[in-house]
C-alpha positions in Angstrom: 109.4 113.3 117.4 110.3 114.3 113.5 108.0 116.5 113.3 109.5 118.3 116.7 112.8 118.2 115.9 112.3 119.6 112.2 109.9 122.5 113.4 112.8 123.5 115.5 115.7 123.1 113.1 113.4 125.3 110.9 113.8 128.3 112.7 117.3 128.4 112.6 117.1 128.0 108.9 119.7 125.1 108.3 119.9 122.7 105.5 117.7 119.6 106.5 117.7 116.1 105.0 115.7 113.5 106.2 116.0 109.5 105.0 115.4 106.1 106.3 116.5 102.9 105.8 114.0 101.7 103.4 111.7 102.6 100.7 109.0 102.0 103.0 110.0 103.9 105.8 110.7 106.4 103.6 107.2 106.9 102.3 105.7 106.6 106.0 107.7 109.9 106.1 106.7 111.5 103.0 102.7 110.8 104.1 103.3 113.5 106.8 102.6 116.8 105.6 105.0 118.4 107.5 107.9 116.4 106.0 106.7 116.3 103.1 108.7 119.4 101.9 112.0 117.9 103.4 111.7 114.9 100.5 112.8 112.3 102.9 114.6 109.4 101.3 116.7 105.8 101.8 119.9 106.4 103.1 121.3 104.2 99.7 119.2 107.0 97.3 120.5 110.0 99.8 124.1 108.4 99.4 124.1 107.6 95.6 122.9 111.6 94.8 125.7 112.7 97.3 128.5 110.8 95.4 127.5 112.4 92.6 127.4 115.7 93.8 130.6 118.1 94.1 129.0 119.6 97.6 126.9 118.5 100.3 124.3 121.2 101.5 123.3 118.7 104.3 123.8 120.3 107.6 121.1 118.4 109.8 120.8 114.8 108.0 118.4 113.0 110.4 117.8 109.3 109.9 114.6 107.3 111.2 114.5 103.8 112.2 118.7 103.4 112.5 118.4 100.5 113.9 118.5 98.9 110.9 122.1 100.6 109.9 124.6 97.9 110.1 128.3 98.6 110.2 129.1 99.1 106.4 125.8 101.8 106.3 127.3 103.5 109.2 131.0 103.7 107.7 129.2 105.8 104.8 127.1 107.7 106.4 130.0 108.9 108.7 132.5 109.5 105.5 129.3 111.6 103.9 128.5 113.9 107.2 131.4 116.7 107.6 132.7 117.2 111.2 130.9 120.5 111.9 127.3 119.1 110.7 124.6 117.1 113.0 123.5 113.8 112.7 120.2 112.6 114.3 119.7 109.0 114.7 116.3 107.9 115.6 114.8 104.7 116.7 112.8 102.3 119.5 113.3 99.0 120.8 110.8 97.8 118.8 112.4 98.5 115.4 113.7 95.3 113.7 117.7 94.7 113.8 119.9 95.3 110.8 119.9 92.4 108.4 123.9 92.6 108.0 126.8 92.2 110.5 126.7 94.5 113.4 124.4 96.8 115.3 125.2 100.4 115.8 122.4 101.6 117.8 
């Protein structure tokens, strides 16, 4: 479904970041070759370079396996994605459940 999404985004030539909730995910991400280009991430990494960072370039941020974003995550991730940019959340109901409070999917 990534791989869809981002072939699509790509022909409308926006700003595409893609992360996940852990390292591991991360890498599952980076093993395609089609991502590979986008340098997928974990949302912590993604959110650490962006408070660093006088601008965002992010205009698509799509984030795999959100089911594991509890409440705190989500409060970040909203304060780091401007109103006029898109936010993709993916996931199944087979993805474990955030380890802290709360369940936003």
């Amino acid at each position: 479904m990534i791989q869809a999404i981002t072939h699509v985004l790509s022909k409308i030539e926006v700003n595409i970041c893609l992360c996940a909730p852990t390292g591991k995910a991360a890498k599952r991400l980076d093993n395609i070759p089609s991502l590979k280009n986008l340098k997928p991430t974990t949302i912590h990494w993604l959110l650490e370079k962006l408070k660093n960072s006088t601008q965002s370039k992010i205009d698509v941020l799509i984030i795999d396996e959100f089911s594991m974003v509890d409440v705190k995550l989500m409060s970040q991730i909203i304060d780091l994605i401007k109103p006029e940019k898109m936010l993709i959340m993916i996931g199944d109901a087979n993805q474990l459940p955030s380890v802290s409070s709360g369940q936003v999917f």
